[in-house]
N, C-alpha and C positions, 0 to 999 in steps of 0.2 A: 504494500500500500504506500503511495505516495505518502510525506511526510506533511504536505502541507494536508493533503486529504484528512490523515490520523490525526494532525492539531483542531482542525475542525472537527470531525467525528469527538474527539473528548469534551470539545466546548457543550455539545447538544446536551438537552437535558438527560434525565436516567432513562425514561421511556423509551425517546428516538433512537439516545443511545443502543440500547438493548434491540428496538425491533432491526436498527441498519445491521449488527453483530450477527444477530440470526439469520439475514437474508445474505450477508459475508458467507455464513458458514455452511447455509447451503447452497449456495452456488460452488463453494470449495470441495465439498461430496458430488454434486452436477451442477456442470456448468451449461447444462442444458435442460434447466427444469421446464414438464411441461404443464401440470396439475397445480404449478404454484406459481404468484405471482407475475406479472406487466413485464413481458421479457419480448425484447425487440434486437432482431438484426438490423444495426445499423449497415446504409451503405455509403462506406467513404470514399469506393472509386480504387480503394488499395487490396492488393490479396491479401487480407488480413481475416478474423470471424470477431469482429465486434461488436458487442450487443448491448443492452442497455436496458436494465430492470429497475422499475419505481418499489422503491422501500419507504415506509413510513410518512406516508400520504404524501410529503413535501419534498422529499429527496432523492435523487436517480443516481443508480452504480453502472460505470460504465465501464466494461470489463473485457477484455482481451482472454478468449478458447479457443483450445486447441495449439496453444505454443509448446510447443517442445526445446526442450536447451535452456528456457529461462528459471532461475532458482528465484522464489521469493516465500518471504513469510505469509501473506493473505495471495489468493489467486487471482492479485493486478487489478482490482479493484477501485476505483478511486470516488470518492463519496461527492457530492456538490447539494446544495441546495436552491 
């Protein structure tokens, strides 16, 4: 997760907090869910699979599936409001 992403995700309240962590962590188990939440393939025009899922009525995770080679702690997620 980007770090400016993580300093805003800590600022949210407990609630927000907790429901964007949950929808973090199951995109981290599927990054292709299909029974749960607002999940969209963006198209940027680049060979890339990025998509885009609304968490916590006001906030959208925009997240890069299907990378192989890249090591990170959450699975590239970046929070915005």
């Amino acid at each position: 997760m980007d770090e400016e992403a993580y300093a805003f995700l800590n600022s949210l309240d407990p609630k927000s907090q907790r429901i964007i962590k949950d929808t973090l962590n199951l995109l981290k188990e599927n990054p292709y869910p299909h029974s749960r939440g607002d999940k969209e393939r963006l198209h940027t025009g680049k060979n890339r699979s990025i998509y885009r899922m609304h968490s916590a009525r006001s906030f959208t995770v925009i997240y890069l599936a299907g990378v192989k080679g890249v090591e990170r702690e959450d699975p590239g997620q970046q929070v915005r409001g």
